[in-house]
C-alpha positions as CSV (number, residue, x, y, z in Angstrom):
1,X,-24.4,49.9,-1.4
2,X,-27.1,47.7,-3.1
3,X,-30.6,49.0,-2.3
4,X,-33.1,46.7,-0.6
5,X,-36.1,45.2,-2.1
6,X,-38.3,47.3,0.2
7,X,-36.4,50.7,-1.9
8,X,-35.7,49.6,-4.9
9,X,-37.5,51.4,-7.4
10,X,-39.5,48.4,-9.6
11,X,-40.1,51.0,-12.7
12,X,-36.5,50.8,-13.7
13,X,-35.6,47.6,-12.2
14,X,-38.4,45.3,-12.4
15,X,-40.3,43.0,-15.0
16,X,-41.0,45.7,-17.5
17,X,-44.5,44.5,-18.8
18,X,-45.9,43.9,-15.1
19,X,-44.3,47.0,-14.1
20,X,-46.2,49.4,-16.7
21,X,-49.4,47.4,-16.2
22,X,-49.3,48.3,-12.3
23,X,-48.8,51.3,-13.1
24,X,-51.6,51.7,-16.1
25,X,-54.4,50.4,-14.5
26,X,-54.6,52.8,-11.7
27,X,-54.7,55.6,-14.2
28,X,-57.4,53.8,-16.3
29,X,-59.6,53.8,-13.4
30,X,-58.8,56.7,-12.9
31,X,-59.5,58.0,-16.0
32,X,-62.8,56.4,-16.3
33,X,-64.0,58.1,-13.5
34,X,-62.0,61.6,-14.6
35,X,-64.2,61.3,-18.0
36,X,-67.2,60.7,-16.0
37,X,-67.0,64.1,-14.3
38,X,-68.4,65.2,-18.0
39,X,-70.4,61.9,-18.8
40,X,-72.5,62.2,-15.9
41,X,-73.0,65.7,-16.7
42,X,-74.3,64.5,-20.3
43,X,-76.0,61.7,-19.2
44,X,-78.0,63.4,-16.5
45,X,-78.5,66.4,-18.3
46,X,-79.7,64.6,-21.1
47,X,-82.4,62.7,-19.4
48,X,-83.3,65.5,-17.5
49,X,-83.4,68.6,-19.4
50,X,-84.1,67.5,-22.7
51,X,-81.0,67.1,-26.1
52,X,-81.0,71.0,-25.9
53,X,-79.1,71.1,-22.7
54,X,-77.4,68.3,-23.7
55,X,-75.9,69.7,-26.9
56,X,-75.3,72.5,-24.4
57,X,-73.0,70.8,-22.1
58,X,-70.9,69.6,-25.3
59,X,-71.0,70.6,-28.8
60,X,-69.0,74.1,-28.6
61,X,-68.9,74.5,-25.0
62,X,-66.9,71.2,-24.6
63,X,-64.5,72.0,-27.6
64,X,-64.1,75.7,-25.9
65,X,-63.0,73.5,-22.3
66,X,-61.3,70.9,-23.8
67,X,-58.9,73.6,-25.6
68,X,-57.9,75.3,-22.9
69,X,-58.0,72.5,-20.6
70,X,-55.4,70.1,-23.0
71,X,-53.5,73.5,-24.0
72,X,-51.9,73.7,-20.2
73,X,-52.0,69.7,-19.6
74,X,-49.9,69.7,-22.4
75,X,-47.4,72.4,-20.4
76,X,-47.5,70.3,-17.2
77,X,-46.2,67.6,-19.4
78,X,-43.0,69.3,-18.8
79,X,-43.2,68.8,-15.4
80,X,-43.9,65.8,-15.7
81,X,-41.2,64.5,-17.2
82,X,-38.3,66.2,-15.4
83,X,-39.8,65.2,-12.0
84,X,-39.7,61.6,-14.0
85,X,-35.8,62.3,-14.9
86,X,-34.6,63.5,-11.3
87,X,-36.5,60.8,-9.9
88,X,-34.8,57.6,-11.4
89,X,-31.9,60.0,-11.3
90,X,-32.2,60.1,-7.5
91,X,-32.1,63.9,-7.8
92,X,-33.9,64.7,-4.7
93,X,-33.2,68.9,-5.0
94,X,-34.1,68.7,-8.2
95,X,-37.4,67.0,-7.5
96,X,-38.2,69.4,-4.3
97,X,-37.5,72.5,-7.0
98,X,-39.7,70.8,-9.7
99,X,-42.5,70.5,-7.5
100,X,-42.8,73.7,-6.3
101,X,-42.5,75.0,-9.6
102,X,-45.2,72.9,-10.9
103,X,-47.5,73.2,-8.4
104,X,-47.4,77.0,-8.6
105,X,-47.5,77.4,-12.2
106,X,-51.0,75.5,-11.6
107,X,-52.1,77.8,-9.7
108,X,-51.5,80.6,-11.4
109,X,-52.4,79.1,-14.8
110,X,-55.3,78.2,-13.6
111,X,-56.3,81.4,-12.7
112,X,-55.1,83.2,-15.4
113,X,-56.7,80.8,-17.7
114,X,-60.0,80.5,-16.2
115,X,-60.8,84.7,-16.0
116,X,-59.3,84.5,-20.0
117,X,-61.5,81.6,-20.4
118,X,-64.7,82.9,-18.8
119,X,-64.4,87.1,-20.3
120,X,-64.0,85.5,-24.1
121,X,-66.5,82.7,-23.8
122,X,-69.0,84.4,-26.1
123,X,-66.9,85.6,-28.7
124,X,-65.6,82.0,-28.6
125,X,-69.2,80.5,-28.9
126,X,-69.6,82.8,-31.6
127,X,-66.5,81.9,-33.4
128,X,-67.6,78.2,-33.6
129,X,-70.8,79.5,-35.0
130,X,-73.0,77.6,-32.0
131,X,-76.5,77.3,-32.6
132,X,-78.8,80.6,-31.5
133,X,-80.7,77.7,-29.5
134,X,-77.7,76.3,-27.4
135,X,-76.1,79.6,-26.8
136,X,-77.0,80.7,-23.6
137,X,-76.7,77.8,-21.7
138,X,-73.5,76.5,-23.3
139,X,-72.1,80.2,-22.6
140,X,-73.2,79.6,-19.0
141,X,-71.2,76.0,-18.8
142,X,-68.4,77.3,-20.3
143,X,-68.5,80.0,-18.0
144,X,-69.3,77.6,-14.4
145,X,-66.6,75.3,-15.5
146,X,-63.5,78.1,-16.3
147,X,-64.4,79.7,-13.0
148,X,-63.2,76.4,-11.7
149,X,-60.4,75.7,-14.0
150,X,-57.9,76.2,-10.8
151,X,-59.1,73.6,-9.2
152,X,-58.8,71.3,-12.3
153,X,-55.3,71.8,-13.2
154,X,-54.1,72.1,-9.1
155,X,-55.6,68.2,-9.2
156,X,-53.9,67.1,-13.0
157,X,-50.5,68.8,-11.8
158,X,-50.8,67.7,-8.7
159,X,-51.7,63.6,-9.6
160,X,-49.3,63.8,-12.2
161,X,-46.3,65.1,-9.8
162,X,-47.0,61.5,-8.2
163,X,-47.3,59.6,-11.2
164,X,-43.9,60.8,-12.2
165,X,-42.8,59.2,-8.6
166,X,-44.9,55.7,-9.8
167,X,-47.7,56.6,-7.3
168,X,-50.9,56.1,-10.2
169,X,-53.0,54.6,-6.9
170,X,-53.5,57.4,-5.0
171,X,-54.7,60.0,-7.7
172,X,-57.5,57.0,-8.2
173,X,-58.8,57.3,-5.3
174,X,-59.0,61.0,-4.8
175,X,-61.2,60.5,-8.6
176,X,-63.3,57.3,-7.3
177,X,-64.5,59.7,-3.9
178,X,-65.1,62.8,-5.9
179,X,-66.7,61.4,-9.0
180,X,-69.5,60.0,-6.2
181,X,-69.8,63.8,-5.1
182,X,-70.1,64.7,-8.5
183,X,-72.8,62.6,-9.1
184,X,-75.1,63.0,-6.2
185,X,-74.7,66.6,-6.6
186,X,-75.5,66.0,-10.4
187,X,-79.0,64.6,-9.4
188,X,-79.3,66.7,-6.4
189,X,-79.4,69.8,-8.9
190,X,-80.6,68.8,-12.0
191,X,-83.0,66.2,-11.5
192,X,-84.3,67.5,-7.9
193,X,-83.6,71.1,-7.6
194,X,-84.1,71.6,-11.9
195,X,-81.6,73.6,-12.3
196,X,-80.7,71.9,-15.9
197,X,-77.2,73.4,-17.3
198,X,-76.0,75.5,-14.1
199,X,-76.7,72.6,-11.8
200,X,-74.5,70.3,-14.1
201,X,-71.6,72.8,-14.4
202,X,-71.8,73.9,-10.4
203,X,-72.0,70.5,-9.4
204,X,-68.6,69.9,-11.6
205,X,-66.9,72.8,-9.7
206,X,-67.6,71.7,-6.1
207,X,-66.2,67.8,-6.8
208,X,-63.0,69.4,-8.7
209,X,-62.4,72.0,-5.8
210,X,-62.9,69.0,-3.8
211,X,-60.3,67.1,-5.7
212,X,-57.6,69.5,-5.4
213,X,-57.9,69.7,-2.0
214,X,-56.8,66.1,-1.1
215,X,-54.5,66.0,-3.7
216,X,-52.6,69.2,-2.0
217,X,-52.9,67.3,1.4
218,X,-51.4,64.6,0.1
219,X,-48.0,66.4,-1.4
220,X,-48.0,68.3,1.7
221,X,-48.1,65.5,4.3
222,X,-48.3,62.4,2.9
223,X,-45.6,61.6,0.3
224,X,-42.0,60.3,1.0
225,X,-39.1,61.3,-1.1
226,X,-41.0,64.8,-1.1
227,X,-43.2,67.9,0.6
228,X,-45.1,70.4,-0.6
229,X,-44.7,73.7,1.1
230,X,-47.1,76.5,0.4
231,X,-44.5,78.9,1.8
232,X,-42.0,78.2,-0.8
233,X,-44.3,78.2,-3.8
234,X,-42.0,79.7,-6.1
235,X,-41.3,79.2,-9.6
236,X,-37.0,78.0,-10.8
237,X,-36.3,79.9,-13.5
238,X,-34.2,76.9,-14.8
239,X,-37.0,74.4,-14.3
240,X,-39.5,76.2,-15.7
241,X,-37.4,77.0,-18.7
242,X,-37.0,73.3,-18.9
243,X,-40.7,72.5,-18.4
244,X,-41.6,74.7,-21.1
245,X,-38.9,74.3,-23.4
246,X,-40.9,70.2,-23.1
247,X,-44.1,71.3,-22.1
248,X,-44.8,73.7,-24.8
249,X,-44.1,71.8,-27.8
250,X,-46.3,69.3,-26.2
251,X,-49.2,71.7,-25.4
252,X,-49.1,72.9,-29.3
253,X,-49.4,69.4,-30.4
254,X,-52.0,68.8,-28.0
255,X,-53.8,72.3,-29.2
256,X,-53.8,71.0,-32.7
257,X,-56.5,68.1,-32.1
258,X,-58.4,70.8,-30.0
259,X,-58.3,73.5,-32.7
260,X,-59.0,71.0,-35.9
261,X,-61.9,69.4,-33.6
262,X,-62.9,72.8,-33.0
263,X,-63.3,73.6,-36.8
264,X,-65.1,70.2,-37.1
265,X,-67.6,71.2,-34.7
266,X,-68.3,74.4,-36.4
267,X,-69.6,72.3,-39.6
268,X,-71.2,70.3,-37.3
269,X,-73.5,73.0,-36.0
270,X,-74.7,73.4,-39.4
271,X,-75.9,70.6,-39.0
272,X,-78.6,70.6,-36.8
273,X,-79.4,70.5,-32.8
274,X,-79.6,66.4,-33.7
275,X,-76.3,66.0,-35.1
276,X,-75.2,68.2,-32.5
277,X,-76.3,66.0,-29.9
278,X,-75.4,63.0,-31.5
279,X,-71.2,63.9,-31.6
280,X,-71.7,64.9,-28.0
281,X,-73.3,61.8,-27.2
282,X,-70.3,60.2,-28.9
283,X,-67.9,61.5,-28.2
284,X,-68.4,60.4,-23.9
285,X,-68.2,57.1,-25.6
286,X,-65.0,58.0,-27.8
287,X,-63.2,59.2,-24.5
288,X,-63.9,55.4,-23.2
289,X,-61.1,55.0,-25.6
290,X,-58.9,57.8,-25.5
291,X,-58.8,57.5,-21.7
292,X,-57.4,54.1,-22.3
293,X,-54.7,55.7,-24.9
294,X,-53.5,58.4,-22.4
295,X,-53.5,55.5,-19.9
296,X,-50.7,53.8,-21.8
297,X,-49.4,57.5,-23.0
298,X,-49.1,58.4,-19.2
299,X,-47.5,55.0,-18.2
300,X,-44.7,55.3,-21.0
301,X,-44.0,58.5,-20.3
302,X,-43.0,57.7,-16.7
303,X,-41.5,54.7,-17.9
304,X,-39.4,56.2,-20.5
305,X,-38.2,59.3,-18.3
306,X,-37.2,57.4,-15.1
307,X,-35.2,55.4,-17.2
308,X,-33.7,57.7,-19.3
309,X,-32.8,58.9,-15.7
310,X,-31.5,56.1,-15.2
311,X,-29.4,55.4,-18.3
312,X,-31.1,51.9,-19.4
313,X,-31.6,52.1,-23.0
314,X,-32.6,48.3,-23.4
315,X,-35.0,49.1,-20.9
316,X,-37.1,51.7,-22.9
317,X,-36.9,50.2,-26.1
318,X,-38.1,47.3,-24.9
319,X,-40.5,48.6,-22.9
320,X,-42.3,50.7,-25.6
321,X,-42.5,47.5,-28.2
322,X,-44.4,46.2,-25.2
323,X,-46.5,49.0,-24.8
324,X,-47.4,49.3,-28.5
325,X,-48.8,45.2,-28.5
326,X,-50.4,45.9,-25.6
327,X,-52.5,48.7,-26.6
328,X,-53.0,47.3,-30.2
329,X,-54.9,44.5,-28.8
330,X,-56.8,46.5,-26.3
331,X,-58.1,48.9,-29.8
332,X,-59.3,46.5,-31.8
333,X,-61.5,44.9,-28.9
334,X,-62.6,48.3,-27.7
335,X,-63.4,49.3,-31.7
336,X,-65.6,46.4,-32.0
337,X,-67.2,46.7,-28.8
338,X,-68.2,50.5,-29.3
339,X,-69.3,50.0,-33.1
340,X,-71.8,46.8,-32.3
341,X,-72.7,48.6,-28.6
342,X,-73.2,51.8,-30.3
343,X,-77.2,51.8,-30.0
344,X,-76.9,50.2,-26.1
345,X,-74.5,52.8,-25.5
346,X,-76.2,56.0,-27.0
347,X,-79.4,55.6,-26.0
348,X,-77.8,55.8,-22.2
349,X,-77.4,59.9,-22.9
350,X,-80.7,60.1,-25.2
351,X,-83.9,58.7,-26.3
352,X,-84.1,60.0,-29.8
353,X,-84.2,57.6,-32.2
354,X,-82.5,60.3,-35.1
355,X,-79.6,61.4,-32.5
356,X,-79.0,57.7,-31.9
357,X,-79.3,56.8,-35.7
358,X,-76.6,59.5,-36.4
359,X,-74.2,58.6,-33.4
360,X,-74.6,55.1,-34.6
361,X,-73.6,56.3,-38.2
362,X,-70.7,58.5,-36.2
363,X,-69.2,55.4,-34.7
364,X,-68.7,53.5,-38.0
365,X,-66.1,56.0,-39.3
366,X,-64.1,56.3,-36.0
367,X,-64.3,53.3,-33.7
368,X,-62.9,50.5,-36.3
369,X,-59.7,52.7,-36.4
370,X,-58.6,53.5,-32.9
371,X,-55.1,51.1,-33.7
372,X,-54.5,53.0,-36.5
373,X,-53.1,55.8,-34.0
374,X,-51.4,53.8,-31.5
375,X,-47.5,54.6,-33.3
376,X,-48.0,58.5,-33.2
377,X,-49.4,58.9,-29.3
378,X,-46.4,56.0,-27.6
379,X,-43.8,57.3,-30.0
380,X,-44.5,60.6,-28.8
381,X,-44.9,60.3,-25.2
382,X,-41.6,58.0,-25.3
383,X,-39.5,60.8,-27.5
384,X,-40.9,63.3,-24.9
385,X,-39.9,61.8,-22.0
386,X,-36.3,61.9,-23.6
387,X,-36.5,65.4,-24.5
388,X,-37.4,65.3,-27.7
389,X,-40.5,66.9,-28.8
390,X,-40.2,69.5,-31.8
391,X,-40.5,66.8,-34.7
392,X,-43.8,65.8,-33.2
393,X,-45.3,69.3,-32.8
394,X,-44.7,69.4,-36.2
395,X,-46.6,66.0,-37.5
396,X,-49.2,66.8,-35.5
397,X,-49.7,70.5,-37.3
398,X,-49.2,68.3,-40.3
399,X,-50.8,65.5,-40.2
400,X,-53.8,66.2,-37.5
401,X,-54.5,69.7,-38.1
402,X,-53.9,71.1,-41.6
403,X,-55.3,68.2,-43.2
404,X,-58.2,68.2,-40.8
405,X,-58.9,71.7,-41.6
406,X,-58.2,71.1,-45.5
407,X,-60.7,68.5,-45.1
408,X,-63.4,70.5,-43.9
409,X,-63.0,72.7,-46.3
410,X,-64.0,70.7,-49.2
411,X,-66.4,68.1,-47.6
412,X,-68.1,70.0,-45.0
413,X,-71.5,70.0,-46.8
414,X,-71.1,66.5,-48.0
415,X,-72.7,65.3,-44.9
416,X,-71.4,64.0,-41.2
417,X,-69.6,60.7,-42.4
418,X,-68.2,62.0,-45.1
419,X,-66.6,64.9,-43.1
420,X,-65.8,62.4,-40.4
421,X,-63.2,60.1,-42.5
422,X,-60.8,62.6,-41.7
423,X,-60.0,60.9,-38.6
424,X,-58.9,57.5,-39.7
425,X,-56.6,59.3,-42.7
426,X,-55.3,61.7,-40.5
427,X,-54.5,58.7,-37.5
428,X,-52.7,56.8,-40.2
429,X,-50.9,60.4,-41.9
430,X,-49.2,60.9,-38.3
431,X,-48.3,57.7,-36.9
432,X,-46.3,57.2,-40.7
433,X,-44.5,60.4,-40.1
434,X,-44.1,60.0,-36.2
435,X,-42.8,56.1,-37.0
436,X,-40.4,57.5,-39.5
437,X,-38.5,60.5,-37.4
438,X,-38.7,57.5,-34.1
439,X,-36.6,55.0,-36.3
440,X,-34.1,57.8,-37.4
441,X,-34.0,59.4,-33.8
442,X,-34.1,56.4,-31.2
443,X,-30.9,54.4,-31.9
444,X,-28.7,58.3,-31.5
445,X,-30.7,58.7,-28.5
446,X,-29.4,55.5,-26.6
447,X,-26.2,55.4,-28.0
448,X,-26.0,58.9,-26.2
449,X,-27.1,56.8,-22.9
450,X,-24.5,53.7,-23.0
């Protein structure tokens, strides 16, 4: 029997282009005001408590976070996609097993990750070399913020278990209310009660706790087609081999930006609290751009694994040549925007006239070549979704972190633009070698599907 209009599932039956921008612009959103968890952080720290604290609250700290953080994200990817699968499959048990499975490796991940996280934060300060003057308080961010790691990943598992459904709406709004706690409570600490580093970090903890509580409720009573059960948390041994045998890979990949950025940073420090500053500063403004990336990377994902589901091969091929204009466009406007804005922009985290001379400097080398990345991430996400993710594990250890780390090695003390080109070369190094495997792997993948 044909389904109705009122059931019919619009991600593999409906105008591709309009169907991936509904879907993408809830996660933008929602990514803006994911991202400004941290930017309000910086940006009230910053004018509060001086370009001390606000080195503190990125420079090493945020590199420590951000690896740990992206390491498991990239694991939940797994998840992702196989809820994505069963779903255009109409595989309802297999849905029901991959949530629970999901939603408890979370939990425990989070936990286990945020005790590894907060025991090892000092030796992992002290690895990247951080500053004798941004120590403490960064160890005391990294420390608030792992302590509340749970909470974090309960919320990304949990709003990605409903993207893989094509619900990107309601993880937004859980983000708009709790970004407005996280704020108030931002100001209520640091600027009121002065409580500088600790306030910004605490203040981050509540609004995420707060975050994965609604998004709980929400699997547990509010979502057709499936219902969270805290009783049967358990994890499939067959799922979760197939989540990690998709997620891993993924979190690797993910790992290597983390650990070549993390290598960056510890030439950075060399460089002064200024310069420190000045990349933190920047790099709120980068993640304008990156959030609009995993926006795209998010949507095709879904895209690409429903209908892979599905069996509609036309479908995803035409849907990521759709994807990849789409987002080409939206990186050269956002490049020129953040490269003429960079002063506006900069001076909104400091009023230093050398950290905003060298974030402006910072911006010329990155910003320009945001499109320059676009093949690698969509190609990705798109290979992913169809289970195919060891070639890309491997460009990315390629092409992102040995040359990055190469680099380092013999332009570190040439100065922070010179040890910054290593971005656009290593973009353009990737998406060549991701491009390449994509045009050998694609047409054997749907001719698998007809």
């Amino acid at each position: 029997m044909e389904k109705t209009s009122e059931n019919r599932n619009e991600i593999v039956n409906g105008v591709i282009w309009k169907q991936i921008l509904i879907f993408f612009f809830p996660i933008l959103i929602g990514a803006v005001f994911q991202t400004l968890y941290n930017t309000v952080d910086a940006v009230v720290v910053g004018r509060f408590s001086g370009k001390t604290a606000l080195a503190s609250v990125g420079g090493s700290s945020g590199q420590i976070v951000n690896f740990i953080f992206s390491f498991f994200m990239g694991l939940s990817t797994g998840a992702t996609v196989i809820i994505a699968q069963a779903y255009g499959a109409e595989d309802h048990k297999k849905v029901d097993e991959a949530l629970h499975t999901a939603y408890t490796f979370a939990v425990t991940g989070g936990i286990v990750l945020g005790i590894f996280g907060a025991i090892f934060a000092s030796p992992m300060l002290r690895l990247l070399q951080t500053p004798s003057d941004l120590f403490s308080q960064s160890q005391t961010y990294v420390r608030l913020l792992m302590g509340g790691l749970v909470f974090t990943l309960i919320y990304n598992v949990g709003s990605a278990i409903l993207r893989a459904i094509g619900d990107s709406r309601r993880p937004l709004y859980i983000l708009i209310a709790c970004c407005g706690l996280n704020i108030v409570l931002d100001l209520l600490f640091v600027a009121v009660l002065k409580k500088g580093v600790f306030g910004a970090g605490f203040a981050t903890v509540i609004s995420q706790a707060f975050s994965a509580a609604l998004i709980t409720w929400l699997l547990m009573k509010k979502t057709p087609g499936m219902t969270l059960s805290l009783k049967k948390l358990h994890m499939n041994r067959a799922i979760l081999a197939k989540i990690l045998r998709i997620g891993l890979p993924t979190a690797i990949s993910g790992s290597m930006f983390s650990i070549s950025n993390m290598i960056l940073q510890t030439a950075i420090n060399h460089m002064g609290s200024d310069t420190v500053a000045a990349w933190t500063a920047y790099g709120r403004i980068d993640a304008l751009w990156w959030m609009i990336d995993q926006a795209f990377c998010v949507s095709i994902t879904t895209f690409v694994g429903q209908n892979f589901g599905a069996g509609k091969p036309d479908r995803i091929k035409k849907g990521i040549a759709e994807v990849i204009a789409m987002e080409t466009v939206l990186a050269v406007i956002t490049g020129l925007i953040v490269v003429n804005a960079a002063p506006v922009l900069l001076s909104l985290f400091t009023t230093s006239k050398s950290v905003i001379a060298i974030g402006r400097l910072i911006s010329h080398d990155i910003a320009p070549f945001y499109w320059t990345f676009i093949c690698s991430e969509i190609l990705s996400s798109a290979l992913r979704a169809e289970n195919y993710v060891m070639v890309t594990t491997v460009t990315n250890l390629l092409g992102i972190c040995l040359f990055r780390i190469i680099w380092v090695h013999f332009v570190a003390s040439s100065g922070i633009v010179s040890l910054l080109y290593c971005y656009p070369i290593s973009y353009v190094i990737t998406s060549t070698l991701v491009l390449l495997y994509f045009l050998y792997r694609q047409p054997k993948i749907s001719e698998k599907m007809r």
